[in-house]
N, C-alpha and C positions, 0 to 999 in steps of 0.2 A: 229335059231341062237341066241347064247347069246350077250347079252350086259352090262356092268356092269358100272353105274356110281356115283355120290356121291352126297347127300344130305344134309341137317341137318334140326332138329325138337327141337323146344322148347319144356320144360321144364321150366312153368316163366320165366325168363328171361335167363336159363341157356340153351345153344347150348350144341347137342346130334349129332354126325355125324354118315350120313348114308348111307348104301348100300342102292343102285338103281339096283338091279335086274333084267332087262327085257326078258323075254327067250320068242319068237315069233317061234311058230311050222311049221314044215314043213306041217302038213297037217290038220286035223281037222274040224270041224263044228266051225264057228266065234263066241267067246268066251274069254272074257277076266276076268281076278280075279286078287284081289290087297286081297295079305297076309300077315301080321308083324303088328297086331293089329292097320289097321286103322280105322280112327275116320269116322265119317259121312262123310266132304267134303275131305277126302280123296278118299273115294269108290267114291262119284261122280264124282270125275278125268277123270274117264275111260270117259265120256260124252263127257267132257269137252274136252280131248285128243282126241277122234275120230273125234270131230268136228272141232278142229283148225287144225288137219291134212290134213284133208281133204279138208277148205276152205283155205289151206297154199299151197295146187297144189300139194300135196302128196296123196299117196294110200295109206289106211288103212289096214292093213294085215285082210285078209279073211280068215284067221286061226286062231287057239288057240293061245293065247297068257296068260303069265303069270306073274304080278309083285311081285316080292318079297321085303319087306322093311328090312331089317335085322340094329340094333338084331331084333330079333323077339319077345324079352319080353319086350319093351320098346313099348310106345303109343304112334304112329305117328298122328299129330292134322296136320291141315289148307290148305290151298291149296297151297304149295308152292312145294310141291310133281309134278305140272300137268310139268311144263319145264322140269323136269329130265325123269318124264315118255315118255312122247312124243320124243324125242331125243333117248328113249333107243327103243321106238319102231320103229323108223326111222333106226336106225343102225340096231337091229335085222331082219329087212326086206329086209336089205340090200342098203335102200335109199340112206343112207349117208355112209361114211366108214371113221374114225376118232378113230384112237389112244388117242388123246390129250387130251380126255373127261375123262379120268379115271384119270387124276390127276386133276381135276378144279371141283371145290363144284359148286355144279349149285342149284339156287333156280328160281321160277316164277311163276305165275299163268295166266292160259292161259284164256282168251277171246275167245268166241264159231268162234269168225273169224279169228283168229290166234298171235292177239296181248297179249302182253305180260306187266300183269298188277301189281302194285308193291303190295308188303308183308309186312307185319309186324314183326318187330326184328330183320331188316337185319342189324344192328348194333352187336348185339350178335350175328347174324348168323357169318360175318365175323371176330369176335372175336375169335367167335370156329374154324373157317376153318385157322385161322395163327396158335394157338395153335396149334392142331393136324396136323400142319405141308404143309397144302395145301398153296401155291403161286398166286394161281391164282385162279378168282372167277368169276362165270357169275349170273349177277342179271337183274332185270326188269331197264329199262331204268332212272323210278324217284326213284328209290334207289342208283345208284350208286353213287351219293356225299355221301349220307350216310355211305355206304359200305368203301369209299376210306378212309374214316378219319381211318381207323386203316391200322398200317404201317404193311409194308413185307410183300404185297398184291395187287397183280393188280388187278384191275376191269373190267370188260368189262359188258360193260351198251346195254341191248337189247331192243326193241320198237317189238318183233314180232319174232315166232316160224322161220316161214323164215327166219329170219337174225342169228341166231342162230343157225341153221341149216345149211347155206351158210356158215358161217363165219368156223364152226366147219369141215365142209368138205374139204374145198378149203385155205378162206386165212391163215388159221392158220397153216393147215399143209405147207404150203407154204412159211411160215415167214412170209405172208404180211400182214397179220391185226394188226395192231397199237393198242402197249397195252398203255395207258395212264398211267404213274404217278400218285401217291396220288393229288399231285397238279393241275395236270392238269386235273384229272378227276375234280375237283372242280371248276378251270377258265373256262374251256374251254366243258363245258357239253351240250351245246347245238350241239355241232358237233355229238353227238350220237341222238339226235334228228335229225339232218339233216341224217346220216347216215341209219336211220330207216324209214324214207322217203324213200328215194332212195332202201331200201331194198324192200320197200314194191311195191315201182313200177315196180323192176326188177322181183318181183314174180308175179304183173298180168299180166307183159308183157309176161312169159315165161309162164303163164295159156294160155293169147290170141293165142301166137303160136301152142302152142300143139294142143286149139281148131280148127284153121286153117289148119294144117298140116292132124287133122284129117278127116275135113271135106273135105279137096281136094283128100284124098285118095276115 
């Protein structure tokens, strides 16, 4: 299954938007490749993505998979690639199912246990995604006062691949996740802190179920 979402990569300080590519096979030997000239800690993504998946209470597809960065003549740098991949490999699996994600520039980099750790230049990153027309943006939880100071732009501030993943399946297509204001992402920032508590609890709680449920079969 395909999955297609959006990124962006410096260039110094100038933002480059980008296809997020994820095509996850039906069948295969487990295998994954990251192609559109990336940099060093982009290929080590793929690590990084297998292991917050899978410490986030998610399956890892046991198939071929393949990322594509497009353009393809442009040099993808940093690890801000690991949130968009991870989420395309989640869709492509069939994990999650989320339309929403194809208009919202998503940057982060993942933590081997599923947390989601902030980047550099997310200032220009959200610079580039109002430009090019994007409204909405998911960043790692201590960027988002950063990210908010540029207008015609909501932010949505994550702590963790699970809440990003949750919020992207369920409250978003739902209406119900609260998009904050430029302002209010800046007053009131700590409620994404508390919110990524609370995410992070409802994902060991729904691991300890599963384990339960499996053990009593």
């Amino acid at each position: 299954m395909l999955a297609r979402l959006y990124s962006v990569t410096l260039e110094g300080i100038e933002g480059i938007t980008c296809e997020v590519e994820v095509d996850v096979a039906r069948g295969g030997l487990e295998k994954s490749v990251i192609v559109g000239l990336p940099d060093a800690a982009v290929k080590e993504s793929i690590e990084r993505v297998k292991s917050a998946i899978i410490n986030s209470g998610y399956r890892y597809p046991k198939t071929q998979s393949l990322v594509n960065l497009a353009p393809a003549d442009v040099k993808k740098a940093g690890p801000a690639f690991d949130l968009p991949i991870a989420l395309g490999m989640l869709i492509g699996k069939g994990a999650i199912v989320s339309s929403v994600l194809n208009n919202i520039l998503i940057v982060g980099e993942l933590a081997l246990d599923g947390r989601v750790r902030l980047v550099n230049g997310v200032l220009s990153m959200a610079m580039t995604a109002a430009s090019n027309g994007f409204r909405q943006m998911i960043v790692p939880l201590e960027n988002a006062q950063e990210a908010a100071v540029v207008a015609d732009i909501d932010v949505f501030g994550v702590g963790s691949l699970a809440q990003a993943a949750s919020s992207a399946a369920a409250a978003i297509n739902n209406g119900l996740f609260i998009m904050f204001p430029r302002f209010l992402c800046r007053r009131y920032s700590y409620y994404y802190r508390w919110l990524a508590i609370f995410e992070s609890a409802s994902c060991f709680l729904r691991l300890t179920i599963n384990i339960l449920m499996f053990a009593v079969r």
